[in-house]
N, C-alpha and C positions, 0 to 999 in steps of 0.2 A: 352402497353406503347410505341412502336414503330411508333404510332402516335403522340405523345406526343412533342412537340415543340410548344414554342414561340420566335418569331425572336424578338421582341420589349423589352422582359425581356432578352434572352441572348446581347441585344444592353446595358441594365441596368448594364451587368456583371454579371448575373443567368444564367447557364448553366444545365437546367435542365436535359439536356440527359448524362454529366456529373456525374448524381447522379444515374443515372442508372445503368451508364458502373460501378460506384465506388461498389454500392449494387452486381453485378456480379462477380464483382476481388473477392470482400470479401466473397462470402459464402463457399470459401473451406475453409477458418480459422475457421468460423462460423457453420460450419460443425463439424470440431473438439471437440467441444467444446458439443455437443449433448449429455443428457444422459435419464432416463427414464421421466423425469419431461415436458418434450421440447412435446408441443402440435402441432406448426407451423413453418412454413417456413417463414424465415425472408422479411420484404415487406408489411406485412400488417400495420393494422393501431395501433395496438397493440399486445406484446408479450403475450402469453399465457403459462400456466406453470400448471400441474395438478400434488396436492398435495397428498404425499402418509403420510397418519399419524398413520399408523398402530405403535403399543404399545404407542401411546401417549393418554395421558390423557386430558392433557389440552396445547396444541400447543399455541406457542407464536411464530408469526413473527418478527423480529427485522433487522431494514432497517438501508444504512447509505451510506451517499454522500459524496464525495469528488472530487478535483482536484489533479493534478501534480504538480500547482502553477508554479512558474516561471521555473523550470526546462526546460520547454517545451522550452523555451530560446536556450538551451543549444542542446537540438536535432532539432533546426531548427537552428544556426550555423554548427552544425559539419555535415546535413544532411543528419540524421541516424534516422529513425523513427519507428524499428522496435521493441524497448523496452519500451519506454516511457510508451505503453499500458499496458505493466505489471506492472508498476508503480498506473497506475489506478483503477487498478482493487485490487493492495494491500493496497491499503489506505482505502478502503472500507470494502474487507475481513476483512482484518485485527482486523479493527473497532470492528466489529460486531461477531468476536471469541471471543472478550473478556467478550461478555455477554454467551458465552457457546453455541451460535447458527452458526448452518452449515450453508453453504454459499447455497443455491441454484441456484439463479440466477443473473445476471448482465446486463444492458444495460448502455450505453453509448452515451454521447454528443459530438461531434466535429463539433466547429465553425470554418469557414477557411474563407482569404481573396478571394482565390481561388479553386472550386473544381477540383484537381488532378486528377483523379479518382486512379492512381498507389502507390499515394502518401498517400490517406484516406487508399486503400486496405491493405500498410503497417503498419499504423499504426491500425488499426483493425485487424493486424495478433496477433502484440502484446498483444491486447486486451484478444485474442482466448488464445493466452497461457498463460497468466497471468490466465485466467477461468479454462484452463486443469490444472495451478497448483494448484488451489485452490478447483477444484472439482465443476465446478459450471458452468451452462449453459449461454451462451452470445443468449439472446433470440430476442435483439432488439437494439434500436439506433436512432440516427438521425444524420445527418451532413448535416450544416447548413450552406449557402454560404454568408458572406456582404460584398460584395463590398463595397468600400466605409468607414467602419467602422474599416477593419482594412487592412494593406499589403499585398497582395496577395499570397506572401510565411508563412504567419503566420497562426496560428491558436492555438483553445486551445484545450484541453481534456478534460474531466469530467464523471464522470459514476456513477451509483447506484446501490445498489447490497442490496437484500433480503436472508433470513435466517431463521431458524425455529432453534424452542427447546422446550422441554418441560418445562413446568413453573417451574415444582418442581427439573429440572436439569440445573438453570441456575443459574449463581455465583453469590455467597451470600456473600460480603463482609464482611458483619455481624457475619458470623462463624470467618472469622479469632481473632488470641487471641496473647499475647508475647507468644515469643519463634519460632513461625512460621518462616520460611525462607522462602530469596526470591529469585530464581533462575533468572541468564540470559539468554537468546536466541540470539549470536550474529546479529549482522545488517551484510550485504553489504556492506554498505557505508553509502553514509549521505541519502540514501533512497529519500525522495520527497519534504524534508523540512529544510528550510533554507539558500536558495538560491536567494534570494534579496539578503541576506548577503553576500555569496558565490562568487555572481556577482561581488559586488564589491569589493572585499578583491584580487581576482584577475583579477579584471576589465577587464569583459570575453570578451567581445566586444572586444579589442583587443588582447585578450592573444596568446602564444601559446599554442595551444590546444592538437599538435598531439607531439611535440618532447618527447620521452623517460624521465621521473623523476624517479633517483635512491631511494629517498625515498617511491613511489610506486610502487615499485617489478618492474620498467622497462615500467609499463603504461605511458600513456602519460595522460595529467590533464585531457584534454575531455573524457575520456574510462573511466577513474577512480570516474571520475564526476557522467557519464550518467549508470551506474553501477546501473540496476532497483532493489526497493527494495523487498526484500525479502518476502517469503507467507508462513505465519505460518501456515496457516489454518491446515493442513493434521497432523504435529507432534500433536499440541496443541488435536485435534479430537482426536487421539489417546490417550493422553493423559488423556482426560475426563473419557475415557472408563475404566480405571482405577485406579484414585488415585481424591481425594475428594481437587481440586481446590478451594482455597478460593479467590484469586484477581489476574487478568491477567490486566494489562496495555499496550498500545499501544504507544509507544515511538516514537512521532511526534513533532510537530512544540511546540516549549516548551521545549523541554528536559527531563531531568529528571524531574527538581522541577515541570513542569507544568504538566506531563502526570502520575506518579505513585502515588501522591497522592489522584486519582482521585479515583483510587481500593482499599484506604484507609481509615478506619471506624474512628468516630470521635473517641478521645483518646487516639489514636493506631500512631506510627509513622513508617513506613519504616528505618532503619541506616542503610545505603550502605556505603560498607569499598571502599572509593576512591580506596584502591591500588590493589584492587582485580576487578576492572573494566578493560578489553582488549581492550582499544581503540585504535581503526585504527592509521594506519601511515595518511589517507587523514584528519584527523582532527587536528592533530599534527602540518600537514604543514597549516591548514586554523588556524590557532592559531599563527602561529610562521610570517605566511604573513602576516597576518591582525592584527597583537598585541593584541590578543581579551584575555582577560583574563580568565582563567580554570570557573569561578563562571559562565562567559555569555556563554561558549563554552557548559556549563550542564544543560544551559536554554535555549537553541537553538536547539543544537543537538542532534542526540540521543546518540553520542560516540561510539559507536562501539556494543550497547546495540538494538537492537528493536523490543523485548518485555521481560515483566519483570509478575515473575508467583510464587504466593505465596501458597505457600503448610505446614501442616505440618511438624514439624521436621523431626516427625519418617518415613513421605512420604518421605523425599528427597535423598534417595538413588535410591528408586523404579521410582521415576518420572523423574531423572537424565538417569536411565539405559533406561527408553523408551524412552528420548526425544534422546539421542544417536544410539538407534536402529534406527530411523527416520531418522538420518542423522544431525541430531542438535548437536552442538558442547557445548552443554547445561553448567551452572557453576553457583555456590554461589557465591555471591557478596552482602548479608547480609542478614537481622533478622529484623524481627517486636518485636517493646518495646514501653513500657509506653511514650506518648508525646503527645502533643496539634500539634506541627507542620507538621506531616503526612511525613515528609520524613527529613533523617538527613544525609548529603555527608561530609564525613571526612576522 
């Protein structure tokens, strides 16, 4: 590739040696990130990943794509790009736990105005550790330069990440019955969604970003903000191992009402006790700036909740103490009962 130049496209605003220098910064993050599945060396024309399916019966892949959405906003103002990646790579994970499948592998999209190469290697470190926290190998990629198309400091994020499970060990909404309970998984923060809103409730574009807010423990709005979300993956694995999971939801863009009814069988309704919900001080303050009323604030965001996991009654001591051995600060916040509406917040 050291012959590799055109003068007529880097005159276009393509710097193709650029994408070079970027693919070199990044493979010590991408490195990290290596475990037995990892066939190749980043560079080629496609990732490769060789499947171990021992005690499986009947393996089921289950894939799932996502962005950061506008967040990305908010780490090319404060020019911090070294989170955002684990932001991407948990909206994917995440996803795709909730069918009872391990994460294996990830790659990723990055469009820019302009290629950095210091600036893609950053934000690809984040990628690598958002992978190390989920367990799951960063096999490939792309980053994409257009001039032209958007500002030269801007760019997006996007990634896809695969998963495996056995058919007969992935969640069967269908078993849940009344009586079950539905545990929480605290958030981080408002994670990766909701931030068109966000924007303007504190009309980021100009805010301050860095001074100190007493009602966020002393963070300043941008810290509190750019706060990547959280990867269940590892508790939740654990958790499968043993106790008999009937519906995990993934508490994203929607809220509650949009994302737990989703792990919800027809008949059956989720009733979450409002006052046993931990909601953040940062949702508090985007409620109390933007006048957004408690109904839109539970269909937007995820509240201080981001993921919700329905077990058994008689499980929910035993899946509480594992998801705390893991470092989950795990809690009941209600009960499955007879209802047509799939979720009831009161």
């Amino acid at each position: 590739m050291e012959k590799s130049f055109s003068e007529s496209y880097a005159a276009a605003g393509v710097d193709i040696t650029a994408g070079y220098k970027a693919v070199e910064l990044m493979k010590k993050h991408i490195n990290r990130t290596k475990n037995e599945g990892c066939l190749d060396d980043v560079g080629g024309f496609g990732g490769c990943f060789g499947l171990d399916l021992t005690g499986m019966t009947e393996p089921v892949l289950v894939s799932g794509t996502d962005g950061c959405g506008t967040k990305v906003r908010l780490a090319i103002l404060l020019d911090k790009h070294d989170t955002i990646g684990i932001d991407a790579v948990a909206m994917c994970a995440n996803d795709i736990i909730c069918c009872g499948a391990k994460p294996l592998f990830f790659l990723d999209y990055i469009a820019c105005g302009k290629n950095r190469p210091e600036k893609i290697a950053e934000i690809v470190g984040g990628v690598a550790e958002g992978c190390v926290r989920s367990g799951c190998a960063l096999i490939g990629g792309e980053t994409a330069e257009h001039p032209g198309l958007m500002p030269e400091e801007d760019y997006d994020l996007a990634g896809y990440c695969t998963g495996i499970v056995d058919k007969s060990k992935m969640i069967d909404k269908n078993t849940m019955q009344v009586g079950d309970v539905v545990i929480a998984l605290p958030s981080s923060g408002v994670h990766s969604n909701g931030f068109s809103l966000v924007r303007k409730v504190f009309d980021i574009e100009n805010a301050d970003l860095t001074t100190p807010i007493a009602e966020l423990g002393g963070k300043g709005l941008g810290e509190a903000l750019l706060e990547p979300t959280r990867l269940y993956v590892k508790p939740v694995l654990a958790l499968l191992k043993e106790v008999a999971v009937k519906g995990i939801s993934h508490i994203t863009g929607g809220g509650f009402y949009e994302n737990i009814p989703r792990s919800i069988p027809d008949g059956l309704c989720a009733k979450i006790d409002r006052s046993a919900v931990r909601v953040l001080p940062i949702f508090d303050l985007i409620a109390k700036t933007g006048n957004i009323s408690e109904r839109d604030m539970f269909n937007t965001f995820n509240m201080g909740v981001g993921m919700s996991i329905v077990v058994a009654k008689e499980d929910a001591d035993k899946a509480l103490a594992i998801l705390h051995e893991q470092g989950e600060d795990a809690y009941l916040i209600g009960e499955i009962v007879q209802g047509d509406d799939k979720i009831d917040l009161q």
